[in-house]
C-alpha positions, 0 to 999 in steps of 0.5 A: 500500500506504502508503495503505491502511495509512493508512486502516485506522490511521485506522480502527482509532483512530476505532474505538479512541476509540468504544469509550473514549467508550462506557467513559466514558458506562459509568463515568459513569452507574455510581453511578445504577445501583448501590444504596444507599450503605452506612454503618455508624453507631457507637454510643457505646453497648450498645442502650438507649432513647435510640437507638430513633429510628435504628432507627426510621429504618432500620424505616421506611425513612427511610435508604433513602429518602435513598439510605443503607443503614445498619447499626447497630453497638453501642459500647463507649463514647463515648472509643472511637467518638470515636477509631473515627470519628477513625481512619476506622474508622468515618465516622459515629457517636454521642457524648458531646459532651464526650468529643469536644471533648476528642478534638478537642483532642488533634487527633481530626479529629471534629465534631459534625453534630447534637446530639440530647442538649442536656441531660446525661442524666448522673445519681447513681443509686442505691436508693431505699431509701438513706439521705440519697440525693444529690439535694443538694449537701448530701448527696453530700458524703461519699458513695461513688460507684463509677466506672470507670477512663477513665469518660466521666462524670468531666467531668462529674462534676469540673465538678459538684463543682468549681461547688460549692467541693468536690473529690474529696477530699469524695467516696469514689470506689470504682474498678470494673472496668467499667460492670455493675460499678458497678451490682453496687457500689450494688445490693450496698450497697459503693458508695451511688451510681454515674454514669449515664443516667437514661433507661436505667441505672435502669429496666433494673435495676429490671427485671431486679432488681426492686430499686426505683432512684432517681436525681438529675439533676447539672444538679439536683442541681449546676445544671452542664449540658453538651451530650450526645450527638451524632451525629459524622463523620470531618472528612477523610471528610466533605469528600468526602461532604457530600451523604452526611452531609446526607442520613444527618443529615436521615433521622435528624431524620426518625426523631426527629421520628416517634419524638415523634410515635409513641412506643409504636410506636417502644417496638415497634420497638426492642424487635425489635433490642434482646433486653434490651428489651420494649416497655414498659421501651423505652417508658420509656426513649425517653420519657426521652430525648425530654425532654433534646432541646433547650436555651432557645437550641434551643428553636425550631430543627429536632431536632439544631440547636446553638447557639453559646452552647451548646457556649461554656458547654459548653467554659467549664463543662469548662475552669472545673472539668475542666481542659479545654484551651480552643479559641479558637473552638468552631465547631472542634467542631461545624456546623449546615451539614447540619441540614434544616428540618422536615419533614426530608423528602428533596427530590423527584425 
């Protein structure tokens, strides 16, 4: 009777560890049988030109191709995406670069993958029919400029004004409530200038307005420049998804280059997600954009690539004139670890 126990025992286990070995084989090929690894991307922005070419990556397919599903979700400002991505609100997102660097000295787990802004698109906008714009040092002095309570721009905008022995003291800030109102500031005559991107803020109003704006660029007017806008991850999340990174970052050097290359067809596809836009006003924006995408030290290196000198000016520029807290070694804020050479095309299977 013992023995017969014995050899059923013995049966049962065999049977037992069968059917863990086929558990196993299950779990492991699982991942290939599930779909697209969904990302939920965050802008630093509400919808404007310079982030057609995402959309083109995700109307082309170029995400899916690289095994992503991404969605595309407007922001509020690169302050907030930069404490989102740090939070692990989101993983992936969209940001000024020296809002970052200032969220990675407060200890924000963030760093830039790609740089796709390496000039500041950040400008004194106003209408064109102001008297002594300020497209001089010369003549911002004085000047009244509306901005907003935490505004991104004033890093910027202190480093400007310090580079030429002026301080805000030489200027009339005019504090807003938000960003729409500033722009009503300068149209309704009580401010003469606000702080904006030049390759959205001033179009649009001249299209909803139809009052014709100017602007000067602070790197022209000023001869101060910074990196702009990156693409940025959640440094935890990342140890752990590094291919996912190098493809979503490889999927977005495709979408950029293919925005270069056809850029009213880009204008046509954003203008579908965008309701603000048509294609021609998208048009103008996106051309804007592709004029800022690299520095002398990128000029030869794939879309997204950073430079060293780059971010050090960067960081000098910012400590020099906008009390920035100096790192010792600025590879804290960036890597060019998942950046592809051209043609940015996923590796065959």
């Amino acid at each position: 009777m013992k023995k017969k126990l014995y050899v059923l025992t013995a049966i049962a286990i065999l049977l037992t560890l069968a059917l863990s070995a086929c558990g196993g084989a299950k779990a492991t090929q699982a991942p290939e049988a599930e779909g697209p690894v969904p990302i939920e991307f965050r802008l630093n922005w509400t919808l404007y030109g310079e982030h057609a070419p995402f959309f083109v990556g995700v109307d082309k397919g170029f995400y899916l191709d690289e095994g992503l599903d991404v969605s595309i979700v407007e922001g509020s400002g690169s302050s907030t995406t930069v404490k989102l991505i740090g939070n692990g609100t989101n993983n992936i997102g969209y940001a000024d670069s020296a809002t970052m660097m200032r969220g990675v000295t407060a200890g924000v787990p963030v760093e830039a993958v790609a740089v796709t802004f390496q000039s500041s698109p950040m400008s004194f906008i106003y209408r064109a029919d102001l008297p002594n714009p300020p497209d001089s040092i010369e003549n911002l002095r004085g000047k009244k400029v509306a901005i907003t309570a935490g505004d991104a721009s004033m890093s910027i905008f202190e480093a400007c004004l310090g580079k030429n022995n002026m301080t805000i003291d030489d200027i009339e800030l005019i504090q807003v409530s938000n960003p729409q109102a500033k722009e009503t500031a300068v149209l309704e005559g009580t401010a003469d200038t606000f702080l904006g991107y030049f390759v959205d803020q001033p179009l649009r109003i001249e299209k909803v307005t139809g009052v014709d704006m100017s602007w000067s660029k602070l790197v022209d007017v000023c001869n101060v420049n910074t990196l702009s806008s990156a693409i940025i991850v959640n440094k935890f999340w990342v140890k752990d998804n590094e291919d996912i990174v190098r493809r979503f970052v490889r999927a977005s050097q495709r979408a950029w280059a293919y925005t270069q290359e056809h850029p009213e067809e880009a204008a046509e596809i954003f203008a579908k997600h965008a309701e603000a836009f048509d294609a021609p006003l998208a048009l103008e924006e996106i051309k804007g954009s592709l004029t800022i995408m690299h520095t002398p030290n990128t000029a030869d290196k794939p879309i997204g690539y950073s430079a060293l000198e780059d971010w050090q000016a960067t960081q000098e520029i910012l400590e020099q004139y906008a009390k920035f807290k100096p790192e010792k070694d600025v590879t804290v804020f960036f890597t060019n670890d998942y950046i592809s050479n051209p043609p940015y095309m996923p590796p065959e299977k």
